[in-house]
N, C-alpha and C positions, 0 to 999 in steps of 0.2 A: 620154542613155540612154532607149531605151522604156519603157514602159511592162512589157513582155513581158520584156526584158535586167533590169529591176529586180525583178520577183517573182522570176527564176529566180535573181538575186545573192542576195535574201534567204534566197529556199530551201538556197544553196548555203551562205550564211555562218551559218545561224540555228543549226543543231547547236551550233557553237565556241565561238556569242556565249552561248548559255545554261547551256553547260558552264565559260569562266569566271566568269558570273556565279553558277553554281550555288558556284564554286569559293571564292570571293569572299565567300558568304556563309558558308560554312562554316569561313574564315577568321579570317572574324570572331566566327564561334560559338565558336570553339577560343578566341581573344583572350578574348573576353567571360567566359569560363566561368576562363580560368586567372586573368585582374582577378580576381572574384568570388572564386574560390578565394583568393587571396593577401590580397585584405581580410576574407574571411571568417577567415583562418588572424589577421590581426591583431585584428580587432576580439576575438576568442575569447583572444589573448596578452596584450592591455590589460586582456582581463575575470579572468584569471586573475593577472595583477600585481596588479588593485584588490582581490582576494578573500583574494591573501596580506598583504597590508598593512590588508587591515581584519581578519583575524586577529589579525593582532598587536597593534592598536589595542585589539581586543576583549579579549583578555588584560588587556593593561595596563588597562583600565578597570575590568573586573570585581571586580579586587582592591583598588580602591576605596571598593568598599563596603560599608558597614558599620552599614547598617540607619538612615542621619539623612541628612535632607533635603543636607547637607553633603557627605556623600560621595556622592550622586548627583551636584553640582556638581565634587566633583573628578575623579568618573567621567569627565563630559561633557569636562570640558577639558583630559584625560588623553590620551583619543581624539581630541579635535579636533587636539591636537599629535601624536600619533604618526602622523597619518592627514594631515598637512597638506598633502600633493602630490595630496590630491583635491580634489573642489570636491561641495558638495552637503551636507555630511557632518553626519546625523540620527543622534542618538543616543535610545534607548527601552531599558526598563528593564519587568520582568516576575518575577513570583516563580517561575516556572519556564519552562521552553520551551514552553506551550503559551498562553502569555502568560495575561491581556492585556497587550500591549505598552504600554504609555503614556511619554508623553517629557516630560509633568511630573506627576507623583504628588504627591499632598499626603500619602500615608502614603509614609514610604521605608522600614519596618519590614519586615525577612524578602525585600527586590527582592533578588534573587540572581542575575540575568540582565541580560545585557544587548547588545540588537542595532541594532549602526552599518550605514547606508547611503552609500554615495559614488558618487563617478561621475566620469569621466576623460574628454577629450575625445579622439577618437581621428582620426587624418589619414586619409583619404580618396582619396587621388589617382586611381586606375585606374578608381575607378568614376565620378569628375567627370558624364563626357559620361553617363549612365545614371539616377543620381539625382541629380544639379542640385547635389550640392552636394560637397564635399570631405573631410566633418570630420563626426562625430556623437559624442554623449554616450553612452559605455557605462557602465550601471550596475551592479553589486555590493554584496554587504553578508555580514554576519558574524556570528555570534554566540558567545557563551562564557554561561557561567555559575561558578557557586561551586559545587563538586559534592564529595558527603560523601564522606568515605572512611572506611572501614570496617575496613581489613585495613595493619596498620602490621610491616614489618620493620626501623623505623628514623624515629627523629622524634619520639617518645614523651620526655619527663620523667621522670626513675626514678620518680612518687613516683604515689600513686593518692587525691585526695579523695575523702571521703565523701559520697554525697547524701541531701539532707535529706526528701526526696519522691522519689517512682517514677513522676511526672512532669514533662511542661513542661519547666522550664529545673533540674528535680530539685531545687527549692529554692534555688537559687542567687541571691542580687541582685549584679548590678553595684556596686563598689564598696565591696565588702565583704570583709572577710578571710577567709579558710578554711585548716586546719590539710593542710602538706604532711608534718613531721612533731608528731605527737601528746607533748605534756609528758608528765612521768612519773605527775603528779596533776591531776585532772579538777575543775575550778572555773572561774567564772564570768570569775575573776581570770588565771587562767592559758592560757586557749584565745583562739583566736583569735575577731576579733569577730562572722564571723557563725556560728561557732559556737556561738554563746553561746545556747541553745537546753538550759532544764532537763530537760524530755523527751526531747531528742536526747543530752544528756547521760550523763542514767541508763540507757537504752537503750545506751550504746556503754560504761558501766561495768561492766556483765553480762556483758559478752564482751570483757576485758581482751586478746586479741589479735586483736580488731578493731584497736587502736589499731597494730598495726604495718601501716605503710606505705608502706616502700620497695620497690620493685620487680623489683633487679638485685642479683645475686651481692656480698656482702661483703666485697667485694677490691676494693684500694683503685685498682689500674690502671683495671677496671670502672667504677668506682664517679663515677671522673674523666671516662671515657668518655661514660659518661651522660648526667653533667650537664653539661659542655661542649658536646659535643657529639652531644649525644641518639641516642647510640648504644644498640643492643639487645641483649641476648643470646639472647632469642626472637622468633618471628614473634607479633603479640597480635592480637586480633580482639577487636570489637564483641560482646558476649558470654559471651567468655571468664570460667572463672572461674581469676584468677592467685592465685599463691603467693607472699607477703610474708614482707620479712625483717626485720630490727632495725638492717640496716644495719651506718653506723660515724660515728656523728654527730661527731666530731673530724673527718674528711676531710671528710662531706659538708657540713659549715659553712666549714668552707676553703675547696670546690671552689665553692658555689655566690657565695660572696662572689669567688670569681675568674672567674665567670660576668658577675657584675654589674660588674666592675671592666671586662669589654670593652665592657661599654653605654658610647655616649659622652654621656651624662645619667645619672651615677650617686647625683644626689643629689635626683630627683625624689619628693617622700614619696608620692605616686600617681599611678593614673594617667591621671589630666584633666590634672596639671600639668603630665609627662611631655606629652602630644598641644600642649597651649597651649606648653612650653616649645619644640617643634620641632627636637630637635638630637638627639634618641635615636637608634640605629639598629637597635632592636629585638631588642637581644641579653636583655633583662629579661624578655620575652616568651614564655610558654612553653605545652606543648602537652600539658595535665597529666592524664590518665586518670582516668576519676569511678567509683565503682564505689557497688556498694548493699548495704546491709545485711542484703540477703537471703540465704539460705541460699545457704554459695559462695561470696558476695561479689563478683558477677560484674563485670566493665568493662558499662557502661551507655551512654557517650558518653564526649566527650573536651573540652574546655573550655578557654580560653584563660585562662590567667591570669599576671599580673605580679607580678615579685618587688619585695621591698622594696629600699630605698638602702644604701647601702653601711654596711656593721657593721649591718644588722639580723639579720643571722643568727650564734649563738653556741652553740657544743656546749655547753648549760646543759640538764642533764636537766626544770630547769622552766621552760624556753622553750621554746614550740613554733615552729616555723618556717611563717610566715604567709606567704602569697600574695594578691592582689586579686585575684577574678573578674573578667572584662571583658567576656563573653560568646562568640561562637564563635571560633574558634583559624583564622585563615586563612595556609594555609602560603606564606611567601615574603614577607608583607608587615608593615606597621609599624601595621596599626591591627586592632581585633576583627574576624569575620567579620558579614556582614548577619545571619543567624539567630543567633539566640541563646542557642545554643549547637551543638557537633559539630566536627567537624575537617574542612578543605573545602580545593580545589585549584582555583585557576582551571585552568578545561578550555574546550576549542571544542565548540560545540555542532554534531555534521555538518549 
C-alpha cells in the first residue's frame, strides 16, 4: 500500500476506530462505577451488621456495672462474648457520654458508660483489578450507658424509705438496714439497723404518720400485685409528693415472704453472701422509693435494696420489715447499679 492509499485508509477508518474506543471506555466507566457501587453498598451492610451487634454487646456490658473494678472486668468479657464474630474488640468505660473514655480506670466508682470498637473484615472482589487487594477491615463501635429514670408507671416496690440527709446517697450506707415498714414503737431495739439514728428517731416521733409507708391501695389483690410484681396503681415521678396508707401487714408479710421464696438463694442473710453465693436470680432485689421528711414527703430518688431470708418478715406490730441498701437499683440485672444510688436502664447511646 502507499503511502498516499495508507493516510487516506486511516482518514477513512479513524472516526469508527475512536468511536469504539470512545465506547469501550465508557464501558468500562459504567462497569467500574456499578463494582464500586456494589462494594460500596457491602462495605456500608458489614458496617451496619458490626454496629447492631456492638449494640447489643454494649447493652449487655453496661449492666454490669456496678461501680468495682470487678464489674468493669465482667463488663469487658461480657462484650468480648456477645461481640465475638468481630475481631479488634476495645472496650472503654466513662461516667457519661462525654467521656473521658478510659479502658483501664483505677477508680470504677459512678463509670456508667460504656463504648465497644470492632471491626469485620469485608470481601472485596469487583474492585481487585482497582485497589490491589480484595478484602478490608470495616470498623464500628457502640455505646450505651446506665440512664436515670425519673417517671415510673410500673416497677416501683409498694413501700417508700425514709432519707436520713437531703443529700448524696440521702444517708444511706451499703449494707445496712432500713425500715420498709415502720414497728408500732420507736426504740433503738425495735428499728431497723441503720435506722438506729436518736435524732432521726425523735424527729420521725413528732409526726406519728410519717411512720406509714405503704404505697398502694389496701386491697389485698393490689397489695399482691405490688409486691410480686411491682405493679402500680399510679403514674409516680421523681418529686412527687405521694399519699401513704397503713397497708395490711398480715397479706403484706405473706406476699413478700412469697416474693423471697421465688429468689433461688433464699437463705442468703445478705447481700455480699447472696453475689459470693452465685445462684440468686434476683428476685430479693427491689426497686424501693426514698422519700424526705420534708414538707409533703416528697419521692426524692429511688434505691435498690434487698430483702431479707426467708421467715424474716412477720405481721408482728413490733417488727419492722427491714431491707439492706445496696446502692443504685439497675433494672433487669442481678447486681446494684454503678452510681449510688437512682433507678437506671441500660439505654444505647445514639
Amino acid at each position: 500500500m502507499s503511502l498516499t492509499e495508507g493516510i487516506h485508509a486511516r482518514l477513512s477508518l479513524g472516526p469508527t476506530a475512536h468511536l469504539v474506543k470512545a465506547g469501550l471506555c465508557l464501558l468500562s466507566l459504567v462497569a467500574g462505577t456499578v463494582a464500586l457501587g456494589l462494594e460500596v453498598h457491602r462495605v456500608l451492610a458489614t458496617r451496619d451488621a458490626a454496629e447492631a451487634v456492638l449494640r447489643e454487646a454494649a447493652v449487655a456490658a453496661v449492666a454490669q456495672l456496678d461501680g468495682t473494678r470487678a464489674g468493669l472486668e465482667r463488663a469487658a468479657r461480657r462484650a468480648s462474648h456477645t461481640a465475638a464474630g468481630l475481631a479488634g474488640i476495645r472496650v472503654e468505660f466513662a461516667p457519661d457520654a462525654f467521656g473521658p473514655w478510659l479502658d483501664n480506670a483505677a477508680n470504677a466508682s459512678n463509670l456508667r458508660c460504656v463504648r465497644i470498637t470492632g471491626n469485620h473484615v469485608v470481601s472485596l472482589p469487583l474492585l481487585f483489578l482497582l485497589v490491589g487487594h480484595n478484602s478490608d477491615s470495616v470498623w464500628a463501635s457502640a455505646q450505651a450507658e446506665q440512664l436515670e429514670r425519673r417517671s415510673f408507671s410500673s416497677g416501683l416496690f409498694p413501700y417508700a424509705v425514709i432519707a436520713h440527709s437531703e443529700s448524696g446517697s440521702f444517708g444511706f450506707e451499703p449494707g445496712k438496714q432500713y425500715a420498709l415498714r415502720w414497728p408500732t414503737t420507736l426504740s433503738m431495739e425495735t428499728v431497723c439497723s441503720g435506722d438506729r439514728d436518736s435524732s432521726f428517731l425523735e424527729q420521725l416521733a413528732e409526726h406519728p404518720r410519717h411512720k406509714l409507708s405503704f404505697l398502694e391501695v389496701p386491697d389485698s389483690g393490689a397489695i399482691k400485685r405490688a409486691i410480686l410484681n411491682n405493679a402500680q396503681t399510679t403514674l409516680r415521678l421523681i418529686g412527687d409528693q405521694a399519699t401513704f396508707t397503713s397497708g395490711a401487714p398480715i397479706t403484706e408479710a405473706e406476699t413478700i415472704g412469697e416474693r423471697v421464696a421465688q429468689d433461688t438463694d433464699t437463705l442468703a442473710p445478705d447481700y455480699r453472701t447472696y453475689l459470693r453465693n452465685g445462684k440468686g436470680n434476683g428476685r430479693r432485689m427491689v426497686a424501693v422509693p426514698v422519700r424526705s421528711l420534708a414538707a409533703g414527703q416528697p419521692i426524692v430518688t429511688v434505691g435498690a435494696f434487698f430483702l431479707g431470708p426467708a421467715g424474716a418478715y412477720r405481721a408482728e406490730p413490733s417488727r419492722a420489715f427491714c431491707a439492706e441498701f445496696i446502692g443504685g437499683y439497675m433494672q433487669d440485672s442481678q447486681r446494684a447499679a454503678a452510681a449510688p444510688i437512682g433507678y437506671y436502664t441500660a439505654s444505647v447511646i445514639p
